[in-house]
C-alpha positions in Angstrom: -5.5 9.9 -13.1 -5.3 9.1 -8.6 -9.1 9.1 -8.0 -9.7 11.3 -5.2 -12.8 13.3 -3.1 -11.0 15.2 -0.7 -7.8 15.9 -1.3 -6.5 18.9 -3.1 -4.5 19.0 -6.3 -1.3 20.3 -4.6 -1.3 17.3 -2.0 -1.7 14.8 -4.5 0.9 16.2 -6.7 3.2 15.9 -3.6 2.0 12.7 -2.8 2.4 10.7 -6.2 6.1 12.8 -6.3 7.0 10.9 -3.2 5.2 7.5 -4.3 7.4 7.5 -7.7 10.5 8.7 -5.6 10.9 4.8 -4.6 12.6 2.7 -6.9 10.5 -0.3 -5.8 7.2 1.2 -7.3 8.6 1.2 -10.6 9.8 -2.4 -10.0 6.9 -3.6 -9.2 4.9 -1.3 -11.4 2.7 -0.1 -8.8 -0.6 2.1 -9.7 -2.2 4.3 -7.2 -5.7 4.2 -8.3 -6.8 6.6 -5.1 -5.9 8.7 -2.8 -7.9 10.2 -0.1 -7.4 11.2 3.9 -6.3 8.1 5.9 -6.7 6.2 2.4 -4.8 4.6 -0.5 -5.5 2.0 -2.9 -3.2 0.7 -5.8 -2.6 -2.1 -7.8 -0.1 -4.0 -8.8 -0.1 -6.8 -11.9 0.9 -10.1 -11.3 3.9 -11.1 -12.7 5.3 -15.2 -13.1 8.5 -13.3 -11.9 7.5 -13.3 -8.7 5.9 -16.5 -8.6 6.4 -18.3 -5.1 7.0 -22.3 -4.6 2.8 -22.9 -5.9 3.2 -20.5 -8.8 0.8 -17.9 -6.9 2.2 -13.9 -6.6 4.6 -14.4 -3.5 3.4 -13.6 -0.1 6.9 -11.7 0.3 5.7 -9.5 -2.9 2.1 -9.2 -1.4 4.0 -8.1 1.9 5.9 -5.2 0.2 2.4 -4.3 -1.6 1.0 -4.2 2.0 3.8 -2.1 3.6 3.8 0.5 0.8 0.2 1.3 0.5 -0.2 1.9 4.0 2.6 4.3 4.5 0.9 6.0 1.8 -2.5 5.9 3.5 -0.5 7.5 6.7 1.3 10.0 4.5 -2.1 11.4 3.3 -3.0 12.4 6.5 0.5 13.7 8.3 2.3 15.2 4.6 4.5 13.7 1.7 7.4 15.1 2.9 7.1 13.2 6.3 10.0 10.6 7.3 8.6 7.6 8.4 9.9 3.9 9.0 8.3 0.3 9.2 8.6 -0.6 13.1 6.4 -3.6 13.5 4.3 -5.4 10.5 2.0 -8.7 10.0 0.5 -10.1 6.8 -2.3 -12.9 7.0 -2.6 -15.1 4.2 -6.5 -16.1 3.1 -5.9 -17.8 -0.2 -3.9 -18.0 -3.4 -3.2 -14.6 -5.7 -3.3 -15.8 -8.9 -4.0 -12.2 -10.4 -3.4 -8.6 -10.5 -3.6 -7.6 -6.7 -5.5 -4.9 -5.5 -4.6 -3.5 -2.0 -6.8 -0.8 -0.1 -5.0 0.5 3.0 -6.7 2.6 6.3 -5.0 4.4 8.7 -6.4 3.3 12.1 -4.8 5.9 14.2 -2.2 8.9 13.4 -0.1 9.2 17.2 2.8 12.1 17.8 5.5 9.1 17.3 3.5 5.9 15.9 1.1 5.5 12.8 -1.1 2.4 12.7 -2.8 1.4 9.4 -4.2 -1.3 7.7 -4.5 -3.3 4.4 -7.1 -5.4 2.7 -4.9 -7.5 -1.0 -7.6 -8.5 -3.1 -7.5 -10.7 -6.3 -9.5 -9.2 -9.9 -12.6 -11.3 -8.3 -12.4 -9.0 -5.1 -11.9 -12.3 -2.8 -9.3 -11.2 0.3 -6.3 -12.9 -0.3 -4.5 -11.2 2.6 -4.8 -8.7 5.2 -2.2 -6.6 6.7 -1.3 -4.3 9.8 1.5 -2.1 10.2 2.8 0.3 12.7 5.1 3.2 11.2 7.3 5.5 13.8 7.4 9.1 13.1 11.2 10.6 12.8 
């Protein structure tokens, strides 16, 4: 079960239909653990399969991790059904994921044609492995 405070059944029921809509989130077996206004938080296990070159989850995984959870974080707040693509995005890399990885995403501000929001990846410790912006266009 999403943990939520806000949020009424009916929106979560549209939002986890559009969350398992995209192939990718089966793929890389993506949980939403909550879902609230301007807020998401999932996690995602770490797999050798997507080891990088230091056998650590790839930053191009963590990226995709990042990009998802934050659209879904902006889709809480503007509706499921809402079409919206990735326009400008930046990942920072703190230290090695060498476990599950937890990713919290904020919106920072809903605009008529842009959607800003943010990410913290954590490991299982709850150390910052990466943090994330990314700006979503409205269409």
């Amino acid at each position: 079960m999403v943990e939520t405070s806000t949020m009424k059944d009916l929106e979560i029921k549209n939002m986890m239909s559009r969350v398992n809509s995209v192939p990718m989130m089966d793929t890389l077996r993506l949980e939403i653990l909550r879902l609230d206004h301007g807020e998401c938080d999932a996690i995602v296990p770490r797999e050798e399969k997507w080891d990088g070159i230091y056998k650590t989850m790839h930053g191009g995984i963590l990226g995709t991790i990042a990009d998802s959870v934050t659209c879904w974080a902006i889709l809480t707040l503007i509706g499921a059904d809402e079409q919206v693509a990735t326009t400008d995005f930046n990942i920072r890399f703190l230290r090695p994921c060498l476990t599950d990885a937890t990713c919290k995403a904020r919106v920072i501000k809903i605009g008529n044609r842009l959607c800003v929001a943010e990410a913290d990846l954590l490991d299982e410790q709850g150390r910052k492995v990466a943090v994330a912006q990314a700006t979503y266009a409205r269409i």
